[in-house]
N, CA and C atoms of all chains as a GROMACS GRO file, in nm:
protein
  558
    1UNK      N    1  -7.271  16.701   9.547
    1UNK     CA    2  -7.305  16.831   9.488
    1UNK      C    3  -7.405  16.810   9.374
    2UNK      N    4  -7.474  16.894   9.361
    2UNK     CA    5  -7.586  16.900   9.305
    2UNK      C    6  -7.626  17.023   9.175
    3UNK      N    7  -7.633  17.022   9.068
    3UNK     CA    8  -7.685  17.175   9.015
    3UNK      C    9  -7.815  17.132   8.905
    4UNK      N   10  -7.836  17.264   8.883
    4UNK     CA   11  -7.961  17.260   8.771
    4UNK      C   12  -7.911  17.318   8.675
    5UNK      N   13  -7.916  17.321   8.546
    5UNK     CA   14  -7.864  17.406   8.425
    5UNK      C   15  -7.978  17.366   8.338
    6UNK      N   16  -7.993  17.523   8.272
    6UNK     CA   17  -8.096  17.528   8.153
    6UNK      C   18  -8.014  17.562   8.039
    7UNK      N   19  -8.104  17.464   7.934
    7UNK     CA   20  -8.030  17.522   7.834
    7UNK      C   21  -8.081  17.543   7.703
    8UNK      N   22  -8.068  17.613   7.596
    8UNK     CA   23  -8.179  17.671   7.489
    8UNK      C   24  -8.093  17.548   7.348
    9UNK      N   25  -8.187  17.481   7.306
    9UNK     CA   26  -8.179  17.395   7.269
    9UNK      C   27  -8.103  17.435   7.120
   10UNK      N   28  -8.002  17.358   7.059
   10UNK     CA   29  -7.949  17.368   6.924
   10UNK      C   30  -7.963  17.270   6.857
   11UNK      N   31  -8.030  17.245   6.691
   11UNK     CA   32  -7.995  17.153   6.614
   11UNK      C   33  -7.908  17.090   6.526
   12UNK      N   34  -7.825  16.997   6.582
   12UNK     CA   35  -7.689  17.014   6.497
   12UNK      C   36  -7.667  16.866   6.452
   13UNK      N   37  -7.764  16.786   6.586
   13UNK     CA   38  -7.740  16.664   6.517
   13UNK      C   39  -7.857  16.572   6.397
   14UNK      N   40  -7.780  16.527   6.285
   14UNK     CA   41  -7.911  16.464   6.174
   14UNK      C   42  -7.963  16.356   6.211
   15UNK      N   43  -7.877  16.296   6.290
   15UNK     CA   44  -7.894  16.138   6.323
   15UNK      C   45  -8.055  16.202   6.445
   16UNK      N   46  -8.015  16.269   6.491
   16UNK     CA   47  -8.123  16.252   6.625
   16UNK      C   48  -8.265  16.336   6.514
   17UNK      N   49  -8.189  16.423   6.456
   17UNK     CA   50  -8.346  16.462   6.369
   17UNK      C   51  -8.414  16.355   6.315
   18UNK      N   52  -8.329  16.276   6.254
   18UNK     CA   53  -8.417  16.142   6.178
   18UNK      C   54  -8.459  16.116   6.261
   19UNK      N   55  -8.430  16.055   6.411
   19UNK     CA   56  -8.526  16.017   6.503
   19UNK      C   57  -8.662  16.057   6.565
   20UNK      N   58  -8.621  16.237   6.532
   20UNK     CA   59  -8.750  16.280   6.589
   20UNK      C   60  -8.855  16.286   6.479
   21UNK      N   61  -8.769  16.275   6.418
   21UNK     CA   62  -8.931  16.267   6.255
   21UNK      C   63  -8.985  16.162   6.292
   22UNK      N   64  -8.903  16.033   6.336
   22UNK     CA   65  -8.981  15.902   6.310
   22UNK      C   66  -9.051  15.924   6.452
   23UNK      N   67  -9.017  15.982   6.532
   23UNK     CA   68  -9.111  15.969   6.657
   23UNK      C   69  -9.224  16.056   6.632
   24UNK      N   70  -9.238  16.183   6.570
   24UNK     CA   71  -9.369  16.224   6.561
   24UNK      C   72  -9.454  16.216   6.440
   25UNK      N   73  -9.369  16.067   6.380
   25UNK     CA   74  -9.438  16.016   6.230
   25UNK      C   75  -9.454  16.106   6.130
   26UNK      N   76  -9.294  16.209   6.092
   26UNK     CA   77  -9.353  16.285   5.992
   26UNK      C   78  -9.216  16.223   5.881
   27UNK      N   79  -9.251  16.259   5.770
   27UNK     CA   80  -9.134  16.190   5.671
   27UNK      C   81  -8.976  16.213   5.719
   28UNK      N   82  -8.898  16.138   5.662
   28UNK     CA   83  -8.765  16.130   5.699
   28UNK      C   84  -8.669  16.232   5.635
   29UNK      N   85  -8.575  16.322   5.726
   29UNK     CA   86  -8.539  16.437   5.678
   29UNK      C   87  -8.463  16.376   5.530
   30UNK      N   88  -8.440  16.502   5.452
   30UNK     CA   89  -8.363  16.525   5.376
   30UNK      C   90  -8.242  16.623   5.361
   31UNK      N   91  -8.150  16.629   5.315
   31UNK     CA   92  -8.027  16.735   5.298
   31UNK      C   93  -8.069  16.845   5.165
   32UNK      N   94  -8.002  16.962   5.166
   32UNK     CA   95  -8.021  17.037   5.011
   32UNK      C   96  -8.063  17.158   5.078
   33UNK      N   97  -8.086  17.172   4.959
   33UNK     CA   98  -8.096  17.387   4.913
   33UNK      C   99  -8.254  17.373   4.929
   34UNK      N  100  -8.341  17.412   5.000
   34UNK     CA  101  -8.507  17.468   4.943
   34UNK      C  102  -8.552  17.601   4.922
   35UNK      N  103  -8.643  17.640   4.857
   35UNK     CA  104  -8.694  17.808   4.841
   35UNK      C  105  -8.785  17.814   4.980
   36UNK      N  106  -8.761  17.924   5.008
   36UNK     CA  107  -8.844  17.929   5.130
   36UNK      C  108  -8.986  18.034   5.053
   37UNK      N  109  -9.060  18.169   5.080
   37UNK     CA  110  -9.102  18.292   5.020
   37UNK      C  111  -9.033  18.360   4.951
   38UNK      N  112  -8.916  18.383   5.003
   38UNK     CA  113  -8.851  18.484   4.931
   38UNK      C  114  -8.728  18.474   4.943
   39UNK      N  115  -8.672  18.362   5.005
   39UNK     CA  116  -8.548  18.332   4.986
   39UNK      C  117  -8.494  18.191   4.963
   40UNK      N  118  -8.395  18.090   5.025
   40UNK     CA  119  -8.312  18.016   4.959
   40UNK      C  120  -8.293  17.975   5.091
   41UNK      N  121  -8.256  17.853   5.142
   41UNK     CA  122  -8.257  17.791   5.317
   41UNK      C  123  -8.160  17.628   5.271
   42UNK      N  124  -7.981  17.648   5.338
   42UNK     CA  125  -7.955  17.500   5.302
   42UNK      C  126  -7.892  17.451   5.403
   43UNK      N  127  -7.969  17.322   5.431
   43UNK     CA  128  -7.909  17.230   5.521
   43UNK      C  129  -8.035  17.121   5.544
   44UNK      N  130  -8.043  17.067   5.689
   44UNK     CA  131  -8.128  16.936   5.674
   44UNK      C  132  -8.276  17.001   5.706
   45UNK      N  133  -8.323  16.925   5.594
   45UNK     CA  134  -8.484  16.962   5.546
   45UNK      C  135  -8.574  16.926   5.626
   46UNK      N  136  -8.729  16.930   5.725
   46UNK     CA  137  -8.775  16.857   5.786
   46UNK      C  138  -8.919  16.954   5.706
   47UNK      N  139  -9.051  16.853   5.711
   47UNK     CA  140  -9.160  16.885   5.684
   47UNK      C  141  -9.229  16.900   5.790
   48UNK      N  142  -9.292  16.978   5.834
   48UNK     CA  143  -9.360  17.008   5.941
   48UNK      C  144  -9.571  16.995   5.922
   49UNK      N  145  -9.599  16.965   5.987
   49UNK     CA  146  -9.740  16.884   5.957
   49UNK      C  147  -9.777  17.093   5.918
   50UNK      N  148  -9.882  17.051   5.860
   50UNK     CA  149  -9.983  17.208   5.798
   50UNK      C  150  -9.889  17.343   5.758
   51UNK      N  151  -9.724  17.287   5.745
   51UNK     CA  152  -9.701  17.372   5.741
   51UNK      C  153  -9.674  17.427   5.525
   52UNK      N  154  -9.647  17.557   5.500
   52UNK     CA  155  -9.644  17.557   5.356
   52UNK      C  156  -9.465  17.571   5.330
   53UNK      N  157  -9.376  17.580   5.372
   53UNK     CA  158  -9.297  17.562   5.380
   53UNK      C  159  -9.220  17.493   5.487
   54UNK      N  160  -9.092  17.401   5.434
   54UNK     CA  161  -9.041  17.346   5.500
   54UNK      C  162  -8.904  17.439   5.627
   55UNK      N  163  -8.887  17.341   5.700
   55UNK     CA  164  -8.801  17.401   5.838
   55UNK      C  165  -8.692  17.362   5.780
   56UNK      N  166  -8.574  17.455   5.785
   56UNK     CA  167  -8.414  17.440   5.717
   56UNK      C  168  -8.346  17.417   5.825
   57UNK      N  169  -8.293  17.310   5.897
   57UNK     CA  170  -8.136  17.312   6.002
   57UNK      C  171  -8.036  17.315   5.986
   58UNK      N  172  -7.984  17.453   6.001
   58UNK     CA  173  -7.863  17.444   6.004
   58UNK      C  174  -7.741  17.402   6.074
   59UNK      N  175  -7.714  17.279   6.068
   59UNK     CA  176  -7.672  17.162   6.198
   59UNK      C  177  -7.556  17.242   6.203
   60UNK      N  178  -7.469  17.339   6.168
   60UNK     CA  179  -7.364  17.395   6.170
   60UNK      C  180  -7.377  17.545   6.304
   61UNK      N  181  -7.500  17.544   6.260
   61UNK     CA  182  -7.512  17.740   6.372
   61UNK      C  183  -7.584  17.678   6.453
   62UNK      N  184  -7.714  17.553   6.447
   62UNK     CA  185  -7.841  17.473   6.538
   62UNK      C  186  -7.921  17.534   6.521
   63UNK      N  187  -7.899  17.668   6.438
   63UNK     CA  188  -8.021  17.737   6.380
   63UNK      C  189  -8.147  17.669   6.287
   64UNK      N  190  -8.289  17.683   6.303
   64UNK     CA  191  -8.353  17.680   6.216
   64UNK      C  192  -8.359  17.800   6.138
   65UNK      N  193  -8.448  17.790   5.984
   65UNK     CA  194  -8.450  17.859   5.921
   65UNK      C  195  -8.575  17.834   5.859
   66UNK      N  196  -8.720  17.909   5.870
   66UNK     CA  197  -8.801  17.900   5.764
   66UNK      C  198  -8.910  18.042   5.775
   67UNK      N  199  -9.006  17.979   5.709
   67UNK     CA  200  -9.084  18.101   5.696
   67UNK      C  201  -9.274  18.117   5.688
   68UNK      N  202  -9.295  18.121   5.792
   68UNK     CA  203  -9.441  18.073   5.855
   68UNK      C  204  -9.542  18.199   5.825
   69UNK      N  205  -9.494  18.337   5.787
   69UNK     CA  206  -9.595  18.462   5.760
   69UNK      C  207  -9.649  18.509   5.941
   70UNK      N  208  -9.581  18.541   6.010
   70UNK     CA  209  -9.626  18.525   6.173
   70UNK      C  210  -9.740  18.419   6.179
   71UNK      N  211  -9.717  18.255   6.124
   71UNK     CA  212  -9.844  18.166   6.178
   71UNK      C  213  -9.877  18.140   6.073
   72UNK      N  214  -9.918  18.231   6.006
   72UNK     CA  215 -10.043  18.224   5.836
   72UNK      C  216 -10.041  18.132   5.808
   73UNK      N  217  -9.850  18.073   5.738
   73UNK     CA  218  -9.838  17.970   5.700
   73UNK      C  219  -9.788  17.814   5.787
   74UNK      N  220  -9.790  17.825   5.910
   74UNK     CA  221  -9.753  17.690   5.987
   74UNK      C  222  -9.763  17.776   6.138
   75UNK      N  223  -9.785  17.666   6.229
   75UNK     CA  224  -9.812  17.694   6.341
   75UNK      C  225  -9.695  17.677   6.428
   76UNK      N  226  -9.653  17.794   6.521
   76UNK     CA  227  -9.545  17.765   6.625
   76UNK      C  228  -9.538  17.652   6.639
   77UNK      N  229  -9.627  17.604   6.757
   77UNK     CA  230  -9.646  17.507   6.791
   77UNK      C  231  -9.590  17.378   6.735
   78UNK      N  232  -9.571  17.373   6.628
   78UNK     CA  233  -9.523  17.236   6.554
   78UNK      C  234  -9.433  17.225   6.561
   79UNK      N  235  -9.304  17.334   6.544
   79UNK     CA  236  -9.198  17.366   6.545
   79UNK      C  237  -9.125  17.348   6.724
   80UNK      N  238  -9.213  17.367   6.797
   80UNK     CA  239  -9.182  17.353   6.969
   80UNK      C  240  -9.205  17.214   6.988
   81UNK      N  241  -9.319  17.108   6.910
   81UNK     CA  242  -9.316  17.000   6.938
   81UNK      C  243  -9.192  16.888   6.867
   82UNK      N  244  -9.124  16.975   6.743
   82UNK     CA  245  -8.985  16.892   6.703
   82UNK      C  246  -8.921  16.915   6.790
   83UNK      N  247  -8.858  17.022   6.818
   83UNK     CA  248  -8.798  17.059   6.941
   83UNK      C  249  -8.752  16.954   7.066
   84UNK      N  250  -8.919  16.954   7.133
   84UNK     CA  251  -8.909  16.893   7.207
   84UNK      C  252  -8.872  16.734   7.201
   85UNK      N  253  -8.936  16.707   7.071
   85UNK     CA  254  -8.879  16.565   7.026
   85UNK      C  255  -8.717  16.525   6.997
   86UNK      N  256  -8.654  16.682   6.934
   86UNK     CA  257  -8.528  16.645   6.932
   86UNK      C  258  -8.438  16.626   7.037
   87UNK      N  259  -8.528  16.749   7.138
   87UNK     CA  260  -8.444  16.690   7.266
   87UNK      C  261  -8.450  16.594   7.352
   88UNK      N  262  -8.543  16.504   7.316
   88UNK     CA  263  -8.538  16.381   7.407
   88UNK      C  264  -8.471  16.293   7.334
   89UNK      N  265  -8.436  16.286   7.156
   89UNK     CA  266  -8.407  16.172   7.098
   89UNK      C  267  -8.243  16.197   7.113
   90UNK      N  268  -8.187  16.311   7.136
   90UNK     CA  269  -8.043  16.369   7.125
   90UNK      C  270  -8.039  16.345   7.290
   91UNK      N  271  -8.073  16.362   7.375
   91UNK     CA  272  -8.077  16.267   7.527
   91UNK      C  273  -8.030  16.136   7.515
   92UNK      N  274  -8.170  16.082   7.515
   92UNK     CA  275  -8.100  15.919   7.492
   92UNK      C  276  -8.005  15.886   7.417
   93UNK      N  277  -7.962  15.956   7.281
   93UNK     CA  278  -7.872  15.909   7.198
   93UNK      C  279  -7.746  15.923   7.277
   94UNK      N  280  -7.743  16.033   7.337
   94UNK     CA  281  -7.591  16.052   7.380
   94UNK      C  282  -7.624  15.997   7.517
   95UNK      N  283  -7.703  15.934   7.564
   95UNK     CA  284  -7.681  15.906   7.696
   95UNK      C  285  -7.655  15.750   7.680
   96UNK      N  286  -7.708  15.667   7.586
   96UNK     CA  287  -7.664  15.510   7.521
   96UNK      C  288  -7.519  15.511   7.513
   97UNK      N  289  -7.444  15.625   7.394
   97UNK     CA  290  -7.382  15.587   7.372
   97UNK      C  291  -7.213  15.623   7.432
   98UNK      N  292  -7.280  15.652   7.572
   98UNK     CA  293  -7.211  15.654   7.738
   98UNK      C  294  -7.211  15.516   7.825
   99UNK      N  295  -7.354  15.431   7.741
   99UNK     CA  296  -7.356  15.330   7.798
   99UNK      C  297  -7.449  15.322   7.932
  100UNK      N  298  -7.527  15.456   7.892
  100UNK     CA  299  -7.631  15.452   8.062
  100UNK      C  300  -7.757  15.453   8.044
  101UNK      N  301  -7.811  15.388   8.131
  101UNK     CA  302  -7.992  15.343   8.080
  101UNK      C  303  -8.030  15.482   8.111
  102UNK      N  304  -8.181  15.471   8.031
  102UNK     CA  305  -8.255  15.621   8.001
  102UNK      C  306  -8.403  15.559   8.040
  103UNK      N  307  -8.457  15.627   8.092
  103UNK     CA  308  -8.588  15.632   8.097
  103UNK      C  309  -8.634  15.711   8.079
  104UNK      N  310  -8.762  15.716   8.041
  104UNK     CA  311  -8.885  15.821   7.967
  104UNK      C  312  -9.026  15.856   8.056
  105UNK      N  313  -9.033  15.948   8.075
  105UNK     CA  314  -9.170  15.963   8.140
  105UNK      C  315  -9.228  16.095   8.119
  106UNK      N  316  -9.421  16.067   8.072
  106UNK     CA  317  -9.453  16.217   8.006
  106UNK      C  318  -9.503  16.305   8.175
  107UNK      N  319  -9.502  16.399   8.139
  107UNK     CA  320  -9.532  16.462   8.248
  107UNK      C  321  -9.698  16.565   8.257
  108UNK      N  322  -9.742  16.615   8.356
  108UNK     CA  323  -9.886  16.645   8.330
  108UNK      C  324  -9.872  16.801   8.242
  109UNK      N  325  -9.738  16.839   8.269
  109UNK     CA  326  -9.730  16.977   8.198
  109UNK      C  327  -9.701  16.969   8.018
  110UNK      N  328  -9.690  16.848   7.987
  110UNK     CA  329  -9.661  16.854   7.854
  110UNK      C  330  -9.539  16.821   7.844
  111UNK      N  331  -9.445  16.823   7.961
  111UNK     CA  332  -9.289  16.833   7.944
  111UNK      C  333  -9.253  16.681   7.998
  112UNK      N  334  -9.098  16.662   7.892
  112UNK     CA  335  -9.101  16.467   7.910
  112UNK      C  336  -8.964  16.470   8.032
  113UNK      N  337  -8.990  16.365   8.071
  113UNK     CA  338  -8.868  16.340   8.195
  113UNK      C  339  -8.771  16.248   8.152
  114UNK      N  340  -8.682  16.264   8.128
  114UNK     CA  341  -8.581  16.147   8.133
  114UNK      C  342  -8.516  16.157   8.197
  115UNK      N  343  -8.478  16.009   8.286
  115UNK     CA  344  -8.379  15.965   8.399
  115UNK      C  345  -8.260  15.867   8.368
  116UNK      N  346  -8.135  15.972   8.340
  116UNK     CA  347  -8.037  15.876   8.249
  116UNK      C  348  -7.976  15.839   8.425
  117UNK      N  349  -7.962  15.690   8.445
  117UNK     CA  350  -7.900  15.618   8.504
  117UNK      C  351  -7.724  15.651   8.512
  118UNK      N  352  -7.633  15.646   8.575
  118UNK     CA  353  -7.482  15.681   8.544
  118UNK      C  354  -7.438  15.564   8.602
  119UNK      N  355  -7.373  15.484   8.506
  119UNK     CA  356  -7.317  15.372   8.540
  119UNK      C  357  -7.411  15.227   8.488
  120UNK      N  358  -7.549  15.289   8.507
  120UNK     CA  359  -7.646  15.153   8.451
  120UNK      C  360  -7.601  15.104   8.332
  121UNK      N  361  -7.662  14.967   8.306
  121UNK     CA  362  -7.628  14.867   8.164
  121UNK      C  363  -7.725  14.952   8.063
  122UNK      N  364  -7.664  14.947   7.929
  122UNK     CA  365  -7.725  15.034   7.806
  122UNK      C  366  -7.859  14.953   7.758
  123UNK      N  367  -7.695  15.691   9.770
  123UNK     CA  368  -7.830  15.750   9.729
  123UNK      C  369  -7.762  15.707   9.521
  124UNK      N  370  -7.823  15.670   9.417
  124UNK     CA  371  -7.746  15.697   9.327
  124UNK      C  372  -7.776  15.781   9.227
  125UNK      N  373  -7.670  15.746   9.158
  125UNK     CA  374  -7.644  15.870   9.076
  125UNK      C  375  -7.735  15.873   8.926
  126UNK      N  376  -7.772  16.021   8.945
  126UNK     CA  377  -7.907  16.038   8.787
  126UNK      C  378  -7.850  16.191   8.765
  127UNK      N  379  -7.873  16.169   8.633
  127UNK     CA  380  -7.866  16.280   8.581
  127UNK      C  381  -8.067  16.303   8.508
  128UNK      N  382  -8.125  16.380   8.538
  128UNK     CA  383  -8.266  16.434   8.504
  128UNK      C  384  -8.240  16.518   8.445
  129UNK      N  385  -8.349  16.511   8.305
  129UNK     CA  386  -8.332  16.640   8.203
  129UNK      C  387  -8.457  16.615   8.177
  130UNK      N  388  -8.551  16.711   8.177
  130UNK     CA  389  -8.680  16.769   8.144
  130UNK      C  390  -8.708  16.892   8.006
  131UNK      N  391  -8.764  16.789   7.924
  131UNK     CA  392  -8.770  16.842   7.796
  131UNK      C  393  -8.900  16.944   7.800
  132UNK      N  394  -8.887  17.072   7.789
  132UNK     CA  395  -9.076  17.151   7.792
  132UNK      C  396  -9.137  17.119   7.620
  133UNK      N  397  -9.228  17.151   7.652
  133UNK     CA  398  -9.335  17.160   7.542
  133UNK      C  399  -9.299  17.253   7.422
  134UNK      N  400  -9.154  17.382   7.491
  134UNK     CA  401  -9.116  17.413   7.397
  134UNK      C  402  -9.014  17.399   7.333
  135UNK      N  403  -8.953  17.314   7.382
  135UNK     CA  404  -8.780  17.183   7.348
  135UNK      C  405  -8.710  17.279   7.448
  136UNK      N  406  -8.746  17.354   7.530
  136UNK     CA  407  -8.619  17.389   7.634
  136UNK      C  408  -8.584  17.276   7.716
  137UNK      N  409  -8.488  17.267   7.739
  137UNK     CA  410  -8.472  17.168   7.890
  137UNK      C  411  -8.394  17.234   7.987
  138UNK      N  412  -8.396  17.116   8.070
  138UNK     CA  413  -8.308  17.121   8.194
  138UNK      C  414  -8.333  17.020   8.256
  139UNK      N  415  -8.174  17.009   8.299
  139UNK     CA  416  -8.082  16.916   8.342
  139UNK      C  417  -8.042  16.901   8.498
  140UNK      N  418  -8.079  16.824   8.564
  140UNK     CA  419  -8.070  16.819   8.687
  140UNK      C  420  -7.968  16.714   8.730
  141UNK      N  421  -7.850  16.747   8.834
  141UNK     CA  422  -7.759  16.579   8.866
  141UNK      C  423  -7.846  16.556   8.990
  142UNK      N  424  -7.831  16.400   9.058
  142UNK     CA  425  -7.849  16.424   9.153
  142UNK      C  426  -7.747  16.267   9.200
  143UNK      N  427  -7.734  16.319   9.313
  143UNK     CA  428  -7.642  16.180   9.390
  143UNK      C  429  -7.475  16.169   9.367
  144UNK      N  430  -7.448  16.291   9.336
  144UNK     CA  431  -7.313  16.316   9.336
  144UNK      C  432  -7.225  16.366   9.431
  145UNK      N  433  -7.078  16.356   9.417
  145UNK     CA  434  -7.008  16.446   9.556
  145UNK      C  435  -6.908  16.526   9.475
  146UNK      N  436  -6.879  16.649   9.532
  146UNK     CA  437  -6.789  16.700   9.470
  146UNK      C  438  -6.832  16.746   9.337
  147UNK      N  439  -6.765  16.794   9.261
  147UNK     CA  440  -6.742  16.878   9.138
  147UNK      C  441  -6.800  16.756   9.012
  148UNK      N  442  -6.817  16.581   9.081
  148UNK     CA  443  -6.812  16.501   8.978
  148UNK      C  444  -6.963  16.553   8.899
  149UNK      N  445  -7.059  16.604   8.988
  149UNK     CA  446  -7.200  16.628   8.933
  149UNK      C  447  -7.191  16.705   8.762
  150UNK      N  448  -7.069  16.816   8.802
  150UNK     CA  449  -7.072  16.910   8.643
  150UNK      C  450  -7.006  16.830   8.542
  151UNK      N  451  -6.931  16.746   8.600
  151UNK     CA  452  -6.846  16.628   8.470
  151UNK      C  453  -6.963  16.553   8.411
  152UNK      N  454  -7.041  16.510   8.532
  152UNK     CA  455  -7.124  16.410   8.475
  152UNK      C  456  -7.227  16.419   8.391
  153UNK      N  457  -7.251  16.536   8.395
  153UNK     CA  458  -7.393  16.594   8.294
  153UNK      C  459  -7.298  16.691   8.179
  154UNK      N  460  -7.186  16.713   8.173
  154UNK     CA  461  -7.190  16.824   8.071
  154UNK      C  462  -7.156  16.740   7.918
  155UNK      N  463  -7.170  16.611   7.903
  155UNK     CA  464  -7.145  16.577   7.818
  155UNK      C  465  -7.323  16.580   7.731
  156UNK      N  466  -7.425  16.567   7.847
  156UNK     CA  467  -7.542  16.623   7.745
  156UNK      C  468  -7.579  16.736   7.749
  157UNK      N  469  -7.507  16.835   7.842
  157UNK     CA  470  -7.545  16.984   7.818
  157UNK      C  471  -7.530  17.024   7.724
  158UNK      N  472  -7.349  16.973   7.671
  158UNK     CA  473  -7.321  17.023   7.542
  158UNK      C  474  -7.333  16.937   7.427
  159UNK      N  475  -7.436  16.875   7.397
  159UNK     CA  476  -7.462  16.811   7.300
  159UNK      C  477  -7.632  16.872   7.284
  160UNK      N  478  -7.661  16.899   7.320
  160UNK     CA  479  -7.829  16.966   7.338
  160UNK      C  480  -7.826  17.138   7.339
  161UNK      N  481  -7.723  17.203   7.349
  161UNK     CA  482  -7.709  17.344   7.328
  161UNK      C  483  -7.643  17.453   7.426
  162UNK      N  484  -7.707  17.530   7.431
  162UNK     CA  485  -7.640  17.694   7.491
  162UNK      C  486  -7.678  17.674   7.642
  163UNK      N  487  -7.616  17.689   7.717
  163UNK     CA  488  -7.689  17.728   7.884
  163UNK      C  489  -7.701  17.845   7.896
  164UNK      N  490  -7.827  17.848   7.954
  164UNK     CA  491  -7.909  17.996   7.996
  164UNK      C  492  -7.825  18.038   8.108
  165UNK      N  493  -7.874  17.947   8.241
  165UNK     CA  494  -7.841  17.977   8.340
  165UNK      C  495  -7.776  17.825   8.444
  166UNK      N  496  -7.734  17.863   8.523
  166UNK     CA  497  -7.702  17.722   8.599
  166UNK      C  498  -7.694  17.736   8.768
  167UNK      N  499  -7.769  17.672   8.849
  167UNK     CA  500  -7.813  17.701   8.986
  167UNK      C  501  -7.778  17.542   9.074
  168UNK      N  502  -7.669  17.597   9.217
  168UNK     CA  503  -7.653  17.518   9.281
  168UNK      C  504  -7.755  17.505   9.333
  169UNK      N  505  -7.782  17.353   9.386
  169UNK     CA  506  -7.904  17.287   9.493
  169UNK      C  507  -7.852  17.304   9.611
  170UNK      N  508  -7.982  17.273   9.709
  170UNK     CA  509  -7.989  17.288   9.858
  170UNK      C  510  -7.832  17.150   9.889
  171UNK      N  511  -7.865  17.087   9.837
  171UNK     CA  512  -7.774  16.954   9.845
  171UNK      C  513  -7.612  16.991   9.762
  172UNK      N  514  -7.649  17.058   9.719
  172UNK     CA  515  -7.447  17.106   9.715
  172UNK      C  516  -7.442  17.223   9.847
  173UNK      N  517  -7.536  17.291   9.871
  173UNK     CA  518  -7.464  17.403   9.995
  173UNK      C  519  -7.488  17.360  10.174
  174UNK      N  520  -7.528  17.222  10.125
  174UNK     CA  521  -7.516  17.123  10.256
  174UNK      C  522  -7.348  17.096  10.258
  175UNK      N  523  -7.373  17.026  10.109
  175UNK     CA  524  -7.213  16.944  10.116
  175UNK      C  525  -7.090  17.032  10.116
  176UNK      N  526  -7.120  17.188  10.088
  176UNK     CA  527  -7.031  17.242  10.090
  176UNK      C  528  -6.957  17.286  10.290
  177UNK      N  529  -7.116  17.327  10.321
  177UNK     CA  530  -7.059  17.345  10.445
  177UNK      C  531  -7.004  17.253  10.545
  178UNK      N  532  -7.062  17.118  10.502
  178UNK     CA  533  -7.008  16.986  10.573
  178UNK      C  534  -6.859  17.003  10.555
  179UNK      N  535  -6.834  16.988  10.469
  179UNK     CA  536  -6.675  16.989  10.379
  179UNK      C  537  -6.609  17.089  10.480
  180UNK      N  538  -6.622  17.258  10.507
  180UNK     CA  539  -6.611  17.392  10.547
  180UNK      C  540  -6.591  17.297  10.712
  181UNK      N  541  -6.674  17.250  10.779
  181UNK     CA  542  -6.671  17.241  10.936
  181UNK      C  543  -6.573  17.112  10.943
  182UNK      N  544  -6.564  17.049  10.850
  182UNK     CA  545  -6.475  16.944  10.867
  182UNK      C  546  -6.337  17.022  10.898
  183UNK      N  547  -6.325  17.061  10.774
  183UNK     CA  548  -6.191  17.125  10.758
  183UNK      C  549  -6.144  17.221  10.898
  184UNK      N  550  -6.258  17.233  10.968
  184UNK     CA  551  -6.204  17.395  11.076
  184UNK      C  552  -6.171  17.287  11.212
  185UNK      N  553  -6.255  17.176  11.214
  185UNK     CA  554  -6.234  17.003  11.350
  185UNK      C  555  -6.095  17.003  11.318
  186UNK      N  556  -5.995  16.962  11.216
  186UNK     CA  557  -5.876  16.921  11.185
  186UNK      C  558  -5.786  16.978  11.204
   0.00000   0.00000   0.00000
């Protein structure tokens, strides 16, 4: 038996955020309270390249939290490419520590493939 | 044939998760430990290859 399931991605884990910072070389998160425009955002901190405020995770809801002005101040886009980074680094993490090899492969659409092995050596 | 679990990350961190090479019900055991570590499911769709194995299963059962 066979299925497909989609699923809308949550941020909850820090360990895999640190990873995806270090994979798209941006500084290493931090924890705390930041000001956003006009309000107050607490949980793990990530800097986002051009952006003027930082992205708040709330590893508790997987909610982000920040504040871009529709774009003005930071570009979607940056925010879809952590994303995507978190979900490949929260993949492998939990697929290691099952003990099953992972492989990586980029794809022509932009979108990454991983092939977790079941049963393979870690 | 063996067993993979495929998860395809998009450009906009959605994914999806594909089993393949499983029998039986083991396919949803085997992937839901990164379904639910990666978030919410939208939606979830049997393959051509579970409604093979289902009816195999179905004609067996009616031979006996």
């Amino acid at each position: 038996m066979s299925h497909i399931v989609e699923i809308k991605t949550e941020v909850r884990d820090e360990v895999a955020i640190g990873s995806a910072c270090q994979r798209l070389k941006l500084d290493p998160p931090t924890r705390g309270t930041v000001k956003l425009f006009s309000s107050e955002a607490t949980g793990v901190i990530v800097n986002l390249p051009g952006w003027r405020y930082p992205t708040v995770f709330d590893t508790r809801s997987g909610e982000a939290r920040f504040d871009t002005y529709n774009g003005h101040w930071g570009k979607q886009a940056q925010l879809d490419r952590f994303l995507q980074a978190y979900g490949v680094e929260k993949t492998k993490l939990e697929a290691r520590k099952k003990g099953h090899t992972v492989t990586e492969q980029s794809l022509a659409d932009g979108s990454i493939k991983l092939t977790v092995s079941v049963g393979g050596a870690a | 044939m063996s067993k993979t679990i495929e998860i395809v990350v998009t450009p906009t961190g959605q994914t999806q998760v594909q089993t393949k090479g499983f029998t039986g019900t083991e396919c949803r055991q085997a992937s839901q430990f990164i379904e639910q570590a990666l978030g919410q499911r939208t939606s979830e769709q049997l393959t051509a290859e579970f409604h093979q194995q289902a009816s195999q299963q179905q004609s067996n059962q009616q031979h006996q």
